[in-house]
Every structure is written in structure tokens, then in C-alpha cells.
C-alpha positions, 0 to 999 in steps of 0.5 A: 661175236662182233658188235655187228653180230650182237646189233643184228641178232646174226650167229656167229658165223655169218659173214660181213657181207650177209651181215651187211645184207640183214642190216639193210634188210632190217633199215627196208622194215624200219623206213617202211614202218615210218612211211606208214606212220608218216601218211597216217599223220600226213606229214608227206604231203600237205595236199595228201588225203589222209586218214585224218583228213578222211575223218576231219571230213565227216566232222565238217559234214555232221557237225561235232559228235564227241564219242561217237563213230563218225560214220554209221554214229547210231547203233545197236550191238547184237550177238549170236553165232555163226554156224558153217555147214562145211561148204566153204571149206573148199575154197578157204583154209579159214576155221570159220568154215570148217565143217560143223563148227559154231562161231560166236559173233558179236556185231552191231547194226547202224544206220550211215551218216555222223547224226547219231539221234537222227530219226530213222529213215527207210532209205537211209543205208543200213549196216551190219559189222561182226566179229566173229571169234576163232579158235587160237586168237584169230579173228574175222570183222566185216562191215557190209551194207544193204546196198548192191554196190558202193558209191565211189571207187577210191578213198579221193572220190569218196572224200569228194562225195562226203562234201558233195552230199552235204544237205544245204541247213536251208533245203535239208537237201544236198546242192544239186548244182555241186552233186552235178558237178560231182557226177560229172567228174565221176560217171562211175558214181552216177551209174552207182548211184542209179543202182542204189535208188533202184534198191527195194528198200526193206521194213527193216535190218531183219530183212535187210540184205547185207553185202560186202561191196568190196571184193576179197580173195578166199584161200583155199588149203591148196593155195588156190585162191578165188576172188570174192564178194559176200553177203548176208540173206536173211531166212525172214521174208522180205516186207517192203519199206512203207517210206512212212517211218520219218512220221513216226512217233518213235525216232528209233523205229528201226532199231527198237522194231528189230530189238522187239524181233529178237526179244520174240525169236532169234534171226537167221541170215546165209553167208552167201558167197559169190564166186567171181572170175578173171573178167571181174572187178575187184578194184571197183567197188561201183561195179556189181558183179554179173548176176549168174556168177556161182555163189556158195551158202556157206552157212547161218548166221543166227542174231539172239539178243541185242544190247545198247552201245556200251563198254560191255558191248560193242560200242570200243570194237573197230570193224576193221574190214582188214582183220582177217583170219588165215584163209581170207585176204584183201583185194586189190581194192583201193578202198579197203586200206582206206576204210582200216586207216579212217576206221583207226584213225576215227576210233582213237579219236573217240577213244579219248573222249566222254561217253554220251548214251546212244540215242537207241538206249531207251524203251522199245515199241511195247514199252520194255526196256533194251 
């Protein structure tokens, strides 16, 4: 054997030329694994938007908040299950869906924003991340919001809107003269933005929808493969918001409420899965999908208890929207890379620093501890 061959790993009957070939073919991998690490550091261009960038960004917004995420920073872990009823079994391989099979999933509702002791507001965006756990190692995670659709399109113009929405310290409230000029170079986030204020905003996370926003493709046994937003629906009826939760006593209302819910029943959501077709966007996270688009229940979603954030919970889980289980892949959504890189990029950094408790660490309404 050649010293070629021993390099390559090649048998020994391999030709020159084909060891030629593998040895290119391994220097494609390397180069492309170095192109990955080089942008998470921002080492290819100093004027690049990177990761780093991304989660310095959120820093300067929200101030220092060591140990925590620096987006949706106050939080609460739950668990439960997933039940499948077998319907999306035609349209993705997944396990998950597998007719009469029960998931164990762990997750945490959040507020958005980096002020992990803010008051909870009514209109502040609400979200749910899980992890559901499957047979033989895989795993699904999935962070969604209670918002009909998202606010930009791509990583730059959410990186923009981070700065433009930075409240004044004087008004509490972001600079209309830069939101303007913010929505002036992306219309699309103006059309969004209307959408999302004209949300009906809920009493809480228990009748909070919560949706994926970007698009994925499901994967059917068959290769077949079908473009998909999903959402959570909740079986508990919807209570609109009183928008009074500011004056309240309690700053962690929102979250103390759903904890009190769960110690008196468990809550149960429907996977609902919307089909979507060949005309529809699944670059484009500002666009809502058109409302008679087939959707599928797929199955339950059933919450049992919840839990403050600590290292027996969920507080060391990254949601990455990019862990997904065979039968579920991305989209051509510019910004699913982007959220896996900053949610990385955001866990190292609050991997290496002291844990301070949560603020929803305390009692609930009737007094009972968490």
C-alpha cells in the first residue's frame, strides 16, 4: 500500500487517478468545514453580519444580562407529551408522527426580548420551544411565536430592526423618526408589522397560538416532499388579553398564572399543519400563507407540569430550529441558518457564565412555590 493509500483510507486497488480524485474530494470538506467556522467567527469580512455580530447586537440593545439567552431571556420550562393520531404519516417519514405513538417533550415558554425581570405585558410576543425526544437518538426542536407571521425577511434586516426598535431610556419607547426610516427600507416589515398589531392578543400562554413562522419542507416515506408552516392551537378557549397585566402586583403574571393552570389540569394544543403549494413563499417569513391552504391535526400536545429554569430543566437546551429528525428538513428560509448560528453563538456565551436565578423562580398567585 502507498503512503497515499494509508493517507486516504483508498483499498489497495485504487488507481492514482481515483486517489487523486478522494484526496480533492476530502480538501472540498476540509475548505467547506473552514468556510463554516471562519463566518461564525467573522473572520471573512469585517463588514459581514455575523453570529457574533447578531448576539452583540441584542446586548447592546438589552443591556448585560450574564447567564442568560439574549433573546426571550424570562422563561419557564414545561414538560409533557406528544401524542400523534397517525395523520401525518402520509406526509413525513418522521417517528414522531407515527400513528399511536407518544413523544416525551420538554420546552419552555418565554417572553421576547433580552430583560429577563421585565414585567409581563400582554402584547409583549410570547413563545414556545420543545424538544421532542425520539426513538434511537433523534431529535426534534422547534421555537414558535404567538404571531401570525415574522417581522423581517433576512438575518440583515433583523439585525437593522434590533436597533431600530431600541426604546429611547427618556420615552421608554423606540425613535419613530428611525422606525420610520427603518420601514421606509423594508416595506415588507411595515406590511408585517400591521399584521402582527392587529393580532388578538390572548390572557395567556395556555390560549396563545403558537406558530412556526418559517416554512419547512415534511418528507414523505416515498420522497415526496411537501412545504410546511405549523402551529400549535390550544383545545382551552381563548380569553382576550384585559392589556391591564403592566398594573399588576405580580410582575410575573403570565407565567405564574399558566404554572397555577397546570398545577389544576394538564393543557392540551393540536399540531395543526398547513400545506402549502408551489405559489407559496417559503423564503419569506413576512408573508402569511393564503387562509384556505389544506391543514392537517396531526396530533396533541399535552403540557403536565412546569418548572423554574435550572440545570435539571431546561434552562442548558438550545432550540435549535435546525435539529431536526429524518422526515423534517429546512427551507430555503434565509433565516433558519441564521437563528441556528446566533442561538449557538448565544449558548456558548452564557455557557461560560454564572447562573443567576430567573425572575419566575418565586411563588405563584396563591402563594404555592414553582
Amino acid at each position: 500500500m502507498t503512503l497515499l493509500h494509508h493517507l486516504t483510507g483508498a483499498p489497495p486497488g485504487m488507481t492514482t487517478r481515483a486517489l487523486m480524485l478522494r484526496l480533492a474530494g476530502i480538501g472540498a470538506v476540509l475548505a467547506g468545514t473552514a468556510g463554516t467556522f471562519t463566518y461564525a467567527g467573522g473572520w471573512l469580512s469585517p463588514d459581514a453580519l455575523t453570529p457574533a455580530r447578531v448576539v452583540d447586537r441584542f446586548e447592546q440593545v438589552n443591556g448585560p444580562h450574564p447567564g442568560f439567552r439574549r433573546n426571550h431571556a424570562k422563561g419557564l420550562c414545561v414538560a409533557g407529551t406528544f401524542a400523534s393520531n397517525g395523520a401525518g404519516a402520509r406526509l413525513s417519514k418522521a417517528s414522531v408522527f407515527s400513528a399511536g405513538r407518544v413523544t416525551p417533550v420538554e420546552g419552555r415558554v418565554a417572553l421576547a426580548g433580552g430583560q429577563p425581570y421585565a414585567a409581563d405585558a400582554a402584547a409583549t410576543v410570547r413563545s414556545l420551544a420543545l424538544r421532542f425526544r425520539l426513538p434511537e437518538g433523534e431529535e426534534w426542536r422547534t421555537g414558535m411565536n404567538n404571531i401570525p407571521v415574522f417581522p423581517v425577511r433576512t438575518p440583515e434586516a433583523f439585525y437593522e430592526q434590533l436597533l431600530a426598535a431600541k426604546p429611547d431610556p427618556a420615552t421608554g419607547k423606540p425613535d419613530p423618526e428611525r422606525l420610520k426610516a427603518f420601514f421606509a427600507l423594508h416595506p415588507e416589515s411595515a406590511k408585517a408589522a400591521a399584521l402582527i398589531k392587529a393580532r388578538t392578543i390572548t390572557s395567556g400562554f395556555a390560549d396563545s397560538t403558537f406558530r412556526s413562522l418559517n416554512a419547512f419542507r415534511f418528507v414523505a416515506s416515498d420522497g415526496r416532499t411537501t412545504p410546511v408552516r405549523w402551529a400549535f392551537v390550544p383545545e382551552q378557549r381563548l380569553e382576550p388579553g384585559s392589556g391591564a397585566q403592566e398594573a399588576q402586583a405580580d410582575k410575573n403574571i403570565l407565567f405564574d398564572t399558566l404554572a397555577a393552570e397546570l398545577r389544576q389540569e394538564p393543557l392540551h394544543w393540536h399540531l395543526v399543519v398547513a400545506l402549502g403549494q408551489a405559489s407559496d413563499a417559503t423564503n419569506d417569513a413576512t408573508l402569511p400563507w393564503p387562509a384556505d391552504r389544506e391543514s392537517v391535526d396531526v396530533g396533541t400536545l399535552t403540557l403536565t407540569g412546569a418548572a423554574p429554569e435550572d440545570a435539571d430543566t431546561c434552562r442548558d437546551i438550545n432550540f435549535d430550529p435546525l435539529v431536526l429528525p429524518d422526515g423534517i428538513a429546512p427551507s430555503d428560509d434565509p433565516l433558519l441558518s441564521a437563528r441556528s448560528a446566533a442561538y449557538a453563538r448565544s449558548f456558548t456565551r452564557r455557557a461560560g457564565e454564572e447562573k443567576v436565578p430567573s425572575a419566575v423562580a418565586g411563588t405563584s398567585p396563591d402563594g404555592a412555590s414553582l
